[in-house]
Steps between C-alpha positions, in 0.01 A plus 500: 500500500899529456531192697222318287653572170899413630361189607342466201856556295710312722214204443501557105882511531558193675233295260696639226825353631348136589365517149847575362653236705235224355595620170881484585436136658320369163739667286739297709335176487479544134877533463595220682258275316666596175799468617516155669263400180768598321788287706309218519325513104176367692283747285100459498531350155760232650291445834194412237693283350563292820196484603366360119765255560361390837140485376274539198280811502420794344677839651180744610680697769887574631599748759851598690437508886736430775455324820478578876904462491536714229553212249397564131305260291309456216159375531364352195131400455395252253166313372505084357126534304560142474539392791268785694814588710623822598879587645652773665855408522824727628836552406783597694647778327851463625503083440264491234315180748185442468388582872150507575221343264128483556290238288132534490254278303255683413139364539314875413583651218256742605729660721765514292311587225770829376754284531366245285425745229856628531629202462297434199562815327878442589502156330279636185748790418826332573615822648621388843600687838839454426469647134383784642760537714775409234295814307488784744884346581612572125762781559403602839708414885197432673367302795202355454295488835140416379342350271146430455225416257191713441124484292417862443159489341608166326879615407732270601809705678804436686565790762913540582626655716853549529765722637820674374772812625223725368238335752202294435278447163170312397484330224214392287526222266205364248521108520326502157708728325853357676564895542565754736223795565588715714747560775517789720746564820440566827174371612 
């Protein structure tokens, strides 16, 4: 039994510590992000702006990732309603170069059905991805890692998440209204 329950603490102990670690390691991440977003002023607002200079859409989704190398970049993804295309394009964080970009016609709207409606909603209110950002911005040092539309039960919402010294936050943002709801740390 005594050697059931040390193996048990020395397990519990040692999941504890890996979970620390993983914490420590995004923590990290996080700080580098800000800081080499911070050298290089290649912000998510800027990155957007790239991209709407490269092609004409709608912004429906942007997210912070990295690459097999470590490499940070923005990916921005974008609707044309006229033209039924759809575009997930990245940005090289340090260069601010466009990098990758994907360009889909798109002959089912069926499938892409949310997006659409995003879009839509988007174009209606005015109230872009990168107002929202520029909103949850106002007065805070954040990085913004992820941003994404949502219909709850026929809301229109942006969802942001972003990251700061104090760790991560979620951020909820009515498209209709052009105002924050709610944001809550550490989810």
């Amino acid at each position: 039994m005594t050697k059931v329950l040390v193996s048990l603490l020395i397990l519990n102990l040692t999941l504890g510590a890996a979970a620390l670690s993983y914490a420590d390691d995004d923590y990290a991440e996080s700080a580098y992000a800000r800081h080499l977003i911070k050298q290089t002023g290649i912000n998510a607002e800027k990155a957007i702006d790239i991209a709407l200079e490269h092609v004409v859409g709608t912004v429906y989704e942007y997210e912070l990732d990295d690459d097999d190398d470590g490499h940070l970049f923005h990916e921005i993804k974008l609707i044309n309603l006229e033209s039924n295309e759809k575009y997930k394009i990245s940005i090289n964080v340090q260069t601010g170069m466009i990098s990758k970009e994907a360009k889909t016609h798109i002959l089912n709207w069926a499938k892409n059905n949310k997006n659409r409606l995003g879009v839509q909603a988007i174009q209606n209110s005015g109230f872009e991805v990168k107002d929202a950002i520029s909103k949850v911005h106002a007065g805070n040092d954040l990085l913004v890692m992820d941003v994404e539309y949502k219909n709850i039960q026929g809301a229109h919402f942006f969802e942001i998440e972003t990251s700061d010294n104090n760790g991560e936050k979620e951020w909820l943002l009515d498209i209709s209204q052009k105002s924050i709801i709610s944001g809550s740390r550490g989810f």
